[in-house]
N, C-alpha and C positions, 0 to 999 in steps of 0.2 A: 528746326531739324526734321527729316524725312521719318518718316514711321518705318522700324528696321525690319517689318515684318512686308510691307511694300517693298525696299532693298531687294530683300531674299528675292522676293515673288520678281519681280524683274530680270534681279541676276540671272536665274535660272532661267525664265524666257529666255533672253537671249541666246543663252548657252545652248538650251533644246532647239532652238531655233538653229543654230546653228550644225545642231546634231542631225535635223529632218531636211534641213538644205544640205549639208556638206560640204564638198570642194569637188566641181567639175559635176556635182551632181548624185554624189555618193559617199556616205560616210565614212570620219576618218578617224586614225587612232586620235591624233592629234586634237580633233574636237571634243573626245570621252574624255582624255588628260585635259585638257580647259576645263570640262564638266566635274571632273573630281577636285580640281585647284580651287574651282569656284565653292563648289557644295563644302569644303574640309574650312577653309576660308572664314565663309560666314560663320559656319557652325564653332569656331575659335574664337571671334568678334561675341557672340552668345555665349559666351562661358566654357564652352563643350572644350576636347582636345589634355583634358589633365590626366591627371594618373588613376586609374582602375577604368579609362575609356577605350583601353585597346582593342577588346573586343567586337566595342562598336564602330571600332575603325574598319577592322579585318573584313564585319561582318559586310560592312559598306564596301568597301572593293569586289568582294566576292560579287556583292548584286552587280555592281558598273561593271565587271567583267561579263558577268552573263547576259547582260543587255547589249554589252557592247559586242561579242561575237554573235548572239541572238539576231540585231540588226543587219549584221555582215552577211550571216546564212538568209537574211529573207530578204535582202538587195539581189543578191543573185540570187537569189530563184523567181524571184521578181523580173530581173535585166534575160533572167532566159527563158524565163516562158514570154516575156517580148517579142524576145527575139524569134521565137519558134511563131509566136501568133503573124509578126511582121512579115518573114519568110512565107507562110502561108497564104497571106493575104495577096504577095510579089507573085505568087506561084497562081496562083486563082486570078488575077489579072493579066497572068503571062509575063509580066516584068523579071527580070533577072536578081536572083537570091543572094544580095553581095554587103547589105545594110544590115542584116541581122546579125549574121556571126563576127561578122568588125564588129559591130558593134559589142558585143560577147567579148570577143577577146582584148578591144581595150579596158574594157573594165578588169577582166580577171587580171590581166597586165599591170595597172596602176593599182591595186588595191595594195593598203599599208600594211595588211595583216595577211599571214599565211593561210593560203587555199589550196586543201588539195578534193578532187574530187574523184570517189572510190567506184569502180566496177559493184553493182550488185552481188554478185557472182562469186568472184574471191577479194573482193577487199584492194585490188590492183588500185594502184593510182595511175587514172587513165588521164588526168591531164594534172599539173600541178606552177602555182604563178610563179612569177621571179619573187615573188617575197617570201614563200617557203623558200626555198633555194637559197636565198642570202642566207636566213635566221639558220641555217642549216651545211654553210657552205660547200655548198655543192653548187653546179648548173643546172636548170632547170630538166635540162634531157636528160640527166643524169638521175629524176628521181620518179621518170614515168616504169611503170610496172613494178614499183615497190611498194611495201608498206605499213603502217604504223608501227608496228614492231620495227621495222626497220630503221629507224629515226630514235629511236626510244632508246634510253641507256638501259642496260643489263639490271640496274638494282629497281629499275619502274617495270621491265617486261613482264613480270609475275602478277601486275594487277591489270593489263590489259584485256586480257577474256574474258574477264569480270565486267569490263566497261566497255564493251564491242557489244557485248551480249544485254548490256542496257540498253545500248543502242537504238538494236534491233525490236526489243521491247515497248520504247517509249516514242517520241514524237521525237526526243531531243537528250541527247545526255551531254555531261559536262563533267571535267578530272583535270586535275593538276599532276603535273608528269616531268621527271627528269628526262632531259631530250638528248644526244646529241650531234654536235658537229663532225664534219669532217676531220679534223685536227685531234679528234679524241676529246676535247675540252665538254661541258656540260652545263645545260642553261634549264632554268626553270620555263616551263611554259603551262599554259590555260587552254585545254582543250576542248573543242564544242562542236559534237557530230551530230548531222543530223539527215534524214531519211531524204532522198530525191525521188519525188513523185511524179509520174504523167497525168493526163488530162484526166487519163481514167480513175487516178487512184495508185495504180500499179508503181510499187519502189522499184527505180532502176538504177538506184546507187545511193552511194551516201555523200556527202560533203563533209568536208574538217578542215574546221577556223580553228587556228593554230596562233594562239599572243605569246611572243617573250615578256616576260616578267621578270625578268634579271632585274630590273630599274627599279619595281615596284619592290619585289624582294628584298634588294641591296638598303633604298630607302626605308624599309621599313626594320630591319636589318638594324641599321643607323639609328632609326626613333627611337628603339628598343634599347641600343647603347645609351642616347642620350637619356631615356627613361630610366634605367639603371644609374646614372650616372646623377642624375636628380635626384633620384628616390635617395640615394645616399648620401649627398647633399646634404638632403632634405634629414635623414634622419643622423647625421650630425650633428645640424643645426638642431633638431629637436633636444637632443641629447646636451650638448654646451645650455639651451637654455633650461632646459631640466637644473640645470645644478642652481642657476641663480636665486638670489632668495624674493627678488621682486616676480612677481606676477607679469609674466609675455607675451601680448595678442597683436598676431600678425594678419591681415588681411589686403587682398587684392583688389585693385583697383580697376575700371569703376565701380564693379557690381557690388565689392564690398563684401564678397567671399571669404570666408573666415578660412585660414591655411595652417595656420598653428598658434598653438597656446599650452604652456608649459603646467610642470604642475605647482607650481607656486600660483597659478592664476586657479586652477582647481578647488588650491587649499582654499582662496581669498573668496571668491565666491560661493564653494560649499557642493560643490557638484563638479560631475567631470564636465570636464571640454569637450562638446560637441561642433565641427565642421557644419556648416551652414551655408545655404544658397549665396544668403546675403546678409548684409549685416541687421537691416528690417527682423529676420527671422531671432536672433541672436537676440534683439533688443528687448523682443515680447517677453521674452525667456526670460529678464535678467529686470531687479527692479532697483533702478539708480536713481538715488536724488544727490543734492547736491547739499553743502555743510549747512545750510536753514532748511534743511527738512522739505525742498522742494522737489516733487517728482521733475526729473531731466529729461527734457522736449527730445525726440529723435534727431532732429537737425544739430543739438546741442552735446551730443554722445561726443567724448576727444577722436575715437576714432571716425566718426562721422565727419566732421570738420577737418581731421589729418585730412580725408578722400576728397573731400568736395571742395574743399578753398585752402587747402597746403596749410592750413593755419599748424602752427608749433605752440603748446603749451607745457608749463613745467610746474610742479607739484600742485596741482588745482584740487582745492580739499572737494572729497564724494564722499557720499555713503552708498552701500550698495545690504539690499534685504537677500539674509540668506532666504534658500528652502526651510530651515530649520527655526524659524523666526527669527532670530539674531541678526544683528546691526555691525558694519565691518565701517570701518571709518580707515579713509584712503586717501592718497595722496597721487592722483593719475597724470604723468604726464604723457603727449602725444606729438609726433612728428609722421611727415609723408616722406615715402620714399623715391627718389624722383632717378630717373634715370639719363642717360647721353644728352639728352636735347632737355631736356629737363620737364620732362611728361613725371604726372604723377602714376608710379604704376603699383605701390603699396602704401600701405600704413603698417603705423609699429605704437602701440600702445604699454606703454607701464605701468604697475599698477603697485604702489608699496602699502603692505598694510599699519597703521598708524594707530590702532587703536587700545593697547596696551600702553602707548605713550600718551594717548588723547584721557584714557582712564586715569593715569596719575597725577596729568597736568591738571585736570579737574578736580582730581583730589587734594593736590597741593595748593590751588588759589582755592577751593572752600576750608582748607585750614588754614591759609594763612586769612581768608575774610573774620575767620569762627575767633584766629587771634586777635586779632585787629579790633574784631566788634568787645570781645574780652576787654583787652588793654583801654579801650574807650572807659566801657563801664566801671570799670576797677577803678580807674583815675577822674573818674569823674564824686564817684559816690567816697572814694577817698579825701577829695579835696576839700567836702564839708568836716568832717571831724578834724582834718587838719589846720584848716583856718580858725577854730577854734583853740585849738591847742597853741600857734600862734600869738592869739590875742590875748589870752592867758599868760602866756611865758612875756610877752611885750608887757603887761601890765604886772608883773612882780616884776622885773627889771627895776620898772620907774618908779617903783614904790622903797622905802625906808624898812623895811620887817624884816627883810632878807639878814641874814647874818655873811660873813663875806665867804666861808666856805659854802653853803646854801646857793649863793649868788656864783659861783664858778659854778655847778651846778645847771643852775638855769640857763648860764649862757650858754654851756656845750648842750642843753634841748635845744635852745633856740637854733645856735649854726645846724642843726641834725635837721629841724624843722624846716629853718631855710632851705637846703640840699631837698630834703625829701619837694617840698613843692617847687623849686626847678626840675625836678627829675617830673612829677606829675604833668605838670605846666608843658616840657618836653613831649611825655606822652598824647598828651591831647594833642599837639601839634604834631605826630608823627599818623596818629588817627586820622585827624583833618585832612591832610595830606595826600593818607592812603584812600581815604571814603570819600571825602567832600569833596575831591576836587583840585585841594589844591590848597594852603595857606592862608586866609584871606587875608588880602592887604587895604589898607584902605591910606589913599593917598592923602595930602595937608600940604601948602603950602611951606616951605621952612628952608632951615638953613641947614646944613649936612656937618658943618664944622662941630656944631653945638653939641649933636648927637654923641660925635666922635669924642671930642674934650671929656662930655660926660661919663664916656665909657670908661676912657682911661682914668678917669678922678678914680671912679668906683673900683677898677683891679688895681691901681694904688692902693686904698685901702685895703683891701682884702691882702696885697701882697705886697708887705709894707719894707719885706726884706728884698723887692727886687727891682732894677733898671728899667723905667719904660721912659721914653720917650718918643715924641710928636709934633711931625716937622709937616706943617700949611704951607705946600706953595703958593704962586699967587693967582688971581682969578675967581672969576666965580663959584658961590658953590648953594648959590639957590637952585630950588627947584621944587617937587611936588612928589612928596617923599611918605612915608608910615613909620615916625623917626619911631617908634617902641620897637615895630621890628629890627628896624636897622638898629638900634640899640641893641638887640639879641644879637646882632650879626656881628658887629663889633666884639661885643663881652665874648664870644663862643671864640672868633679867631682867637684875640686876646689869651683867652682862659688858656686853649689849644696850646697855644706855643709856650708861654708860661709853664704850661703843664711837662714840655716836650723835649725844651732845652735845660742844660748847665745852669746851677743855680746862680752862677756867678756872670751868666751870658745877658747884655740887655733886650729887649723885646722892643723895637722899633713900630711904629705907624706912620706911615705917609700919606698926605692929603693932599692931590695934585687936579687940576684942571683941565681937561680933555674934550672941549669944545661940548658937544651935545650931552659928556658922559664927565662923570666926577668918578676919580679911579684912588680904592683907596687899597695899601698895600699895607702888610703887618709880616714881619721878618724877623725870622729868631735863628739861634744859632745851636750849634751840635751835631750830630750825626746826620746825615740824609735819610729822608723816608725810604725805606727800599723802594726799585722798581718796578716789582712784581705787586708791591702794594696801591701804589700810586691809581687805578683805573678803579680800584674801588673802593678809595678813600672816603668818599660821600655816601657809601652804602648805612640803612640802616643798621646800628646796632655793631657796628665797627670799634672796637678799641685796638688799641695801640699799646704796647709795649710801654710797662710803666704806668697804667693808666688805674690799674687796682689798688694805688696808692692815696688816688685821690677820688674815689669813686666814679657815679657817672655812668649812663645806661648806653652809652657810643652812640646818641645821638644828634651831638651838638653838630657836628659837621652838615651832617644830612638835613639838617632845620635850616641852615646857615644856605646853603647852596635851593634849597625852597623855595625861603626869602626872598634870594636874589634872583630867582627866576621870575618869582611872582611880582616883582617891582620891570621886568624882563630885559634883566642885568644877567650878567656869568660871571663864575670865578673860575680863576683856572690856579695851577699851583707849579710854581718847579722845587726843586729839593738837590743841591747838590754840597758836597764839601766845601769848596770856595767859598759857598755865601750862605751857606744853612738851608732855611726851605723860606720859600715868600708865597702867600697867599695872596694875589691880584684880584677886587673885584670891580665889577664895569658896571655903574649905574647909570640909565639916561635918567635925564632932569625931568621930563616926561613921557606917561607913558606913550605907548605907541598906539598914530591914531588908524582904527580901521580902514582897508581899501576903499574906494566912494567904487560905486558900480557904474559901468557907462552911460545906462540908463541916465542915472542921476548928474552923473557931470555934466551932460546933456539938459 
C-alpha cells in the first residue's frame, strides 16, 4: 500500500498544477472547486470532517476563496500590463497596436468569476465582464458607470464605506456581501478589491473579483442540517444506551476512533469515557487481561479484532484493573459493524459485569469443597469405631449368654450398625466421586448373571414380605466387569423401587442380551416419578417422597448412575402410569479402547 502521506502530496500536485496552468491559460473557478473536493477528501480519509470541525472547515474556504480571487486579480494585472508592454513594443517597432487589447479583452471575456474594474476617481465601473453581468442579471452595457453600492442589496450598503475605505488603505481587501439581481432576488457573494497600479506606482483604479457563493453557502447550509441531524442521532443513541445495564463501546473504523460509550462502561471500568484518536490511545489507558491473569496483547483487544478481521465473539471471560485497584471480572462480547457492500465501517463492543456472580460461584464451590472434604473425614474416622462396634455386636449374636430379650436387643444394634455403614460406605463414594475423580472401578473377568441373582437373593432376605422376581434372557453375559460395584448397582435400584412402590406390587429384574452391551432393567409399580423431578433424579442427596421411613442419606441413585459411568454404561429411566417407572441400564462387556493416533497406526 502507498504511504498516504505521498497520496496527499501528489493529490495536491496535481490539483495546483492544474490551478498555475488552468484552462486556455488562466485560472478557473472550476480548478479552486477541484482543489477544495480534493483537499476536504483526503482530509475525511485522515479522520478529520466530524463534529466540533466546522470551524476548520469555514476557516478553510475562507483561505481558497482569498486565493482564489487573489489569483484572479494578479492574472489580470498580469494579462494587462502585457498587454500595455506588447503594445509598446508594436508602437516602438511601428507595427500596428491590435494583439494587446484582443488579447485583454478575451480574457476579461472568458473569465468564470465577476470582473469589474473601478475609475480611480469615483469608484465608476469603467469596464465590467459578462460574468458579472450573468451573476447579476443584467447586460454587460448595462452595468458600466455604476457601482458597488449599486449591486449591493440595501441590508449589506451600511458596511460598504467601511470596506472601500480598506480598500484604499491596504494593498487588498476582502467582504462577504449580500448582492443583488435584477429580479430583486439575493445571492451571497465573496468580494476581493484590489488597487490598479502604473509602471510608476501611481493607482489608477481599482479592480473587484466578485465569486457567487450561493453553492458554497447552500452546501454548507446542508452539512450544518445533516450535522444537526447527527448530532441528534448521535445523542439518542447516547441516551437509549445510557439506560442499558451492559457496558457500550462503539468505535470507527479503520482508525479505531472511539465515538461512544455509555455509562455502564464508566461504571465497569471506574472512570469516565474519554473519545480517543484511536483505539492504541484508549488501550494504554485501560489494563485488561484475560480470565488467567494474562495481560491482553493489543491485537487481541474484542474491539481490535471486531475492526481488523470482522472476527464476532460472545461472552469471552476478561478482567479489566480499575484506577482504584480493584479487579472487575467481565464477560465482553464483540461484533463489526459492516455496511451496503459489506465494508467494515464500525465496532460495537459489550461489556457485562460478572463479578458479584464470579464472587459467590467461588464461594459456593469452596463450601461445597470445605463440605465434601468434611463428609470425607467424618466418614472416614467414623468407620473405625464402627467396625468395632460391629464385630462386637457379631460376636454376642453367636454366642449362648444373651438371654432372648437381651438378644432382640442386639439385633436391632446390629441392623442400626449395618445402615449406619451403608450410609458411611455411601459417603465415601460420594467424596470419591466429588475429589477423586471419579469411583474407581476395577474391572475382572465374570459373569454379570451371578452378580444379579446375588443381589436379588440378598433383598429377598432383607424383604422377605415382598415379590421379586428375575427373568435371564438368552445370550451372553460374559464380560469384564467390578461385580462389587455392580452388586451396589443392582441392591440400590432394587432397594429404590422396593422402597417406592405398593407393598403388595412385585419388583421385577430383566437380564437381556444386547450384542456389545448386557441391558439390565428393574421395574416396579405405583404412582409415576413426577416430571419436574425426573432431570434430577441422580442429584446428590435427593430423597423422595416416603423415603424418611426407611432412612437413607439420597444417595443411592447418584452412586448407582457413577458406577455405571465409570464401567462407561448409562442408565436412563421412564416413569409413567401404565407401567410404573423402569430403570434401564447399558453396560458394555468391555471397556472402551483408546483412539490409536495416526502416527501410530502408521
Amino acid at each position: 500500500m502507498s504511504n498516504p502521506d505521498a497520496r496527499v502530496s501528489d493529490s495536491l500536485a496535481r490539483e495546483l498544477s492544474l490551478l498555475v496552468q488552468g484552462s486556455n491559460g488562466h485560472p478557473t473557478t472550476t480548478n479552486f472547486r477541484r482543489l477544495r473536493d480534493t483537499v476536504l477528501r483526503l482530509w475525511r480519509e485522515r479522520g478529520g470532517g466530524g463534529p466540533g470541525d466546522e470551524e476548520q472547515v469555514e476557516r478553510f474556504h475562507d483561505a481558497v476563496d482569498a486565493v482564489e480571487a487573489a489569483a484572479l486579480e494578479a492574472h489580470v494585472q498580469a494579462r494587462m500590463l502585457a498587454s500595455r508592454e506588447a503594445a509598446e513594443a508594436a508602437r516602438e517597432q511601428g507595427a500596428p497596436d491590435a494583439s494587446g487589447p484582443q488579447r485583454w479583452e478575451d480574457i476579461f471575456t472568458h473569465l468564470g468569476v465577476g470582473v469589474a474594474v473601478m475609475a480611480a476617481e469615483d469608484s465608476a465601473f469603467v469596464a465590467a465582464n459578462p460574468a458579472l453581468a450573468r451573476m447579476h442579471g443584467q447586460p454587460a452595457e448595462a452595468l458600466k458607470g455604476l457601482r458597488l453600492e449599486d449591486l449591493v442589496a440595501p441590508e449589506s450598503r451600511g458596511a460598504l464605506p467601511r470596506h472601500m475605505a480598506a480598500a484604499s488603505s491596504k494593498p487588498f481587501h476582502e467582504y462577504e456581501a449580500l448582492h443583488l439581481r435584477r429580479d430583486g432576488s439575493r445571492f451571497p457573494a465573496f468580494v476581493h478589491v484590489t488597487s490598479l497600479r502604473d509602471a510608476t506606482g501611481r493607482r489608477v483604479g481599482r479592480a473587484a473579483t466578485v465569486l457567487d457563493i450561493t453553492q458554497r453557502r447552500n452546501a454548507e447550509a446542508e452539512r450544518q442540517r445533516l450535522l444537526a441531524t447527527i448530532e441528534a442521532e448521535r445523542a439518542r443513541l447516547a441516551a437509549v444506551l445510557d439506560q442499558l445495564p451492559a457496558g457500550v463501546l462503539i468505535a470507527e473504523a479503520p482508525s479505531g476512533r472511539l465515538l461512544l460509550g455509555n455509562r455502564a462502561l464508566e461504571s465497569l471500568l471506574g472512570q469516565p469515557f474519554r473519545p480517543s484518536a484511536s483505539l492504541a490511545d484508549y488501550e494504554s489507558s485501560h489494563q485488561m487481561f484475560t480470565a488467567d491473569n494474562q495481560p491482553l496483547a493489543d491485537d487481541a483487544w474484542p474491539m481490535a479484532r471486531a475492526l481488523r478481521t470482522g472476527e464476532t465473539r460472545q461472552a469471552e471471560p476478561l478482567q479489566v484493573r480499575r484506577p482504584d485497584g480493584t479487579t472487575a471480572h467481565l464477560l465482553g462480547s464483540s461484533a463489526p459493524v459492516r455496511d451496503r457492500d459489506d465494508h467494515i465501517v464500525a465496532g460495537v463492543v459489550t461489556l457485562v459485569d460478572v463479578t458479584e456472580r464470579r464472587r459467590a460461584e467461588d464461594a459456593a464451590r469452596e463450601a461445597a469443597q470445605f463440605g465434601e472434604r468434611l463428609i470425607a473425614i467424618v466418614s472416614h474416622d467414623l468407620r473405625n469405631p464402627l467396625n468395632a462396634i460391629q464385630l462386637s455386636v457379631t460376636k454376642l449374636l453367636h454366642g449362648d449368654a444373651l438371654q432372648e430379650r437381651d438378644r432382640k436387643a442386639v439385633s436391632r444394634i446390629a441392623r442400626s450398625t449395618e445402615r449406619m455403614a451403608r450410609m458411611i460406605s455411601e459417603l465415601l463414594d460420594f467424596t470419591r466421586s466429588r475429589l477423586g475423580g471419579g469411583i474407581p472401578i476395577e474391572r475382572v473377568p465374570g459373569d454379570v448373571r451371578a452378580v444379579v441373582r446375588q443381589a436379588v437373593e440378598e433383598l429377598e432376605a432383607a424383604w422377605p414380605e415382598r415379590s421379586l422376581t428375575l427373568n435371564v434372557g438368552p445370550g451372553r453375559y460374559d464380560g469384564s466387569w467390578d461385580s462389587g460395584r455392580l452388586l451396589q448397582v443392582v441392591s440400590n435400584l432394587g432397594g429404590n423401587a422396593l422402597q417406592y412402590s405398593p407393598p403388595d406390587s412385585p419388583v421385577r429384574f430383566t437380564l437381556s442380551d444386547a450384542d456389545a452391551h448386557v441391558v439390565l432393567e428393574v421395574q416396579n409399580g405405583g404412582d409415576p416419578i413426577p416430571p419436574d423431578m425426573l432431570p434430577r433424579l441422580f442429584d446428590p442427596f435427593r430423597r423422595g417422597a416416603g423415603s424418611n421411613t426407611h432412612g437413607g442419606l439420597g444417595l443411592g441413585l447418584y452412586i448407582v448412575e457413577q458406577v455405571v459411568k465409570g464401567h462407561g454404561g448409562r442408565i436412563e429411566v421412564r416413569s409413567r402410569a401404565s407401567e410404573g417407572t423402569v430403570f434401564r441400564v447399558l453396560l458394555p462387556r468391555e471397556p472402551a479402547q483408546p483412539a490409536t493416533p495416526p502416527a501410530a497406526a502408521q
